[in-house]
C-alpha positions in Angstrom: 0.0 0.0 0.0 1.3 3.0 -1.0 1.9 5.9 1.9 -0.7 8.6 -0.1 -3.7 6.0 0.9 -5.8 7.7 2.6 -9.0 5.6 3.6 -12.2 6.6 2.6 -15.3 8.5 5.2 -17.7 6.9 3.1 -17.8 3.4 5.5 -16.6 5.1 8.6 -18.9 5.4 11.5 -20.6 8.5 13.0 -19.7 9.4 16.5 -20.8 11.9 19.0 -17.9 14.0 19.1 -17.1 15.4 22.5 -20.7 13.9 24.1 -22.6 16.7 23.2 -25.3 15.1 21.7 -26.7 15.6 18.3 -27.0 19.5 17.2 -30.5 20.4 16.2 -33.9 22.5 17.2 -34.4 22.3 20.4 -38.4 21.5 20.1 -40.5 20.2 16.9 -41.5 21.8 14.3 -45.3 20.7 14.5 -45.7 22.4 18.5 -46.7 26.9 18.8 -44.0 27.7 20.6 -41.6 27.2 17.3 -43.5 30.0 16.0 -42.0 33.4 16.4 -44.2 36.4 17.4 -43.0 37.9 13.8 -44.8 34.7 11.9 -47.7 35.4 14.4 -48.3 38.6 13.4 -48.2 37.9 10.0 -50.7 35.3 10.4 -52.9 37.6 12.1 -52.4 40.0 9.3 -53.1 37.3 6.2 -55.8 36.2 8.7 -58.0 39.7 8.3 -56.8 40.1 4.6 -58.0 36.8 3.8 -61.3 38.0 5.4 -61.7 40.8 3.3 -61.1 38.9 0.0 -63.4 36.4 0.7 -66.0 39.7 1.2 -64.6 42.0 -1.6 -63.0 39.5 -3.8 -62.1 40.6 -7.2 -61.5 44.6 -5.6 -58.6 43.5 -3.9 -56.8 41.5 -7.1 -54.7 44.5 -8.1 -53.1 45.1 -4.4 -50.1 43.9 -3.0 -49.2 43.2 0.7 -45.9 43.4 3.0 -44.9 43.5 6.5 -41.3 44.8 7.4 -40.0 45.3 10.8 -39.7 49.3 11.4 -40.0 51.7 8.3 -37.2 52.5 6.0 -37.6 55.8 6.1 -38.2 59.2 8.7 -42.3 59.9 8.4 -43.5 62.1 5.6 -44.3 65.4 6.2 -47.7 64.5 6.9 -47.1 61.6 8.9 -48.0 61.9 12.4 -45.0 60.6 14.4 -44.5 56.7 13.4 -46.3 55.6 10.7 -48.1 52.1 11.4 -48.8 50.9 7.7 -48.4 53.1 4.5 -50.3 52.7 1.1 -47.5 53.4 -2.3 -49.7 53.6 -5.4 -47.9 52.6 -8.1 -48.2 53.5 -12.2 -51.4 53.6 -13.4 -51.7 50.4 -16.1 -49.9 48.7 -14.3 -51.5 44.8 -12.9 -50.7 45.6 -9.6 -52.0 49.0 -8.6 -50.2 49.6 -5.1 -48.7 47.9 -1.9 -50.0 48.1 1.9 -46.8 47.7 3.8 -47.5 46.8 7.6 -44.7 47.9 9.8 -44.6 45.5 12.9 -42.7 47.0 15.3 -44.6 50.3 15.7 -48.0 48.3 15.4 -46.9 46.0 18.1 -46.0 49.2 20.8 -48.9 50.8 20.0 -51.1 47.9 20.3 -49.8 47.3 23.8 -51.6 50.3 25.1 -54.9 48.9 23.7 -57.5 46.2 25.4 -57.3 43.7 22.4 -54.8 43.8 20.2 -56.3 41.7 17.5 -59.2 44.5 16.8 -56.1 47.2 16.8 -54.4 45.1 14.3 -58.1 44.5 12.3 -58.6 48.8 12.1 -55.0 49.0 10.8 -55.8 46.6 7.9 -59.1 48.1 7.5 -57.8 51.6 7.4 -55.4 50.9 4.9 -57.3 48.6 2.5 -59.8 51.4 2.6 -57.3 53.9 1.5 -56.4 51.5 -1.3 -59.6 50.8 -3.0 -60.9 54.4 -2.4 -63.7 53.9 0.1 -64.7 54.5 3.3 -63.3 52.3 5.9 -66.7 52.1 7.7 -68.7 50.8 4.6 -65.7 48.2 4.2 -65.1 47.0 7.6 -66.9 43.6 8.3 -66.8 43.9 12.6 -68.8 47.3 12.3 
């Protein structure tokens, strides 16, 4: 045998190096707590949306939605402090007609001061859908 041989991984058997155990998630993915509160709130968000299509339907085809963390940018001019959700209308022809962007952070603070979140997070959504397909958000809104 020449001195280069060098025998092959391919057979060899798989330890535990250093006793540790196997590396890995800590808990399954099938139980809530692997969930993190961002995937939460953007289930509560598709939630409502998902509402409102099934009771608008074909009105809400051209819009699109996103959630970020925090804005990218300082408020608008006309932005009261931190903005919550903004609507950006895009070109006219176009197949999709504007975003709703849903900024979680803010939402989340300002939901804290609130007696149920989830109806907080509901007039958001509302709000903004309203602003999108140019109606009132009371003749939307399917709580009211």
């Amino acid at each position: 045998m020449p001195r280069s041989y060098i025998p092959s991984r391919a057979h060899a058997r798989r330890r535990d190096r250093h006793g540790r155990g196997l590396r890995g998630p800590v808990i399954p993915f099938s139980v809530p707590a692997w969930r993190t509160r961002a995937d939460e709130f953007d289930d509560v968000v598709a939630a409502d949306l998902a509402q409102y299509r099934r009771i608008l339907g074909d009105e809400m085809a051209h819009i699109d939605y996103g959630v970020l963390d925090v804005p990218e940018s300082d408020p608008a001019p006309w932005e009261r402090g931190i903005p919550l959700a903004r609507y950006l209308p895009f070109e006219r022809g176009a197949q999709i007609t504007g975003r709703i962007v849903f900024y979680r952070m803010p939402i989340l603070q300002a939901a804290k001061r609130t007696l149920d979140p989830r109806v907080f997070i509901h007039d958001i959504v509302t709000e903004q859908l309203a602003s999108a397909l140019g109606r009132p958000a009371e003749e939307i809104d399917y709580l009211r």
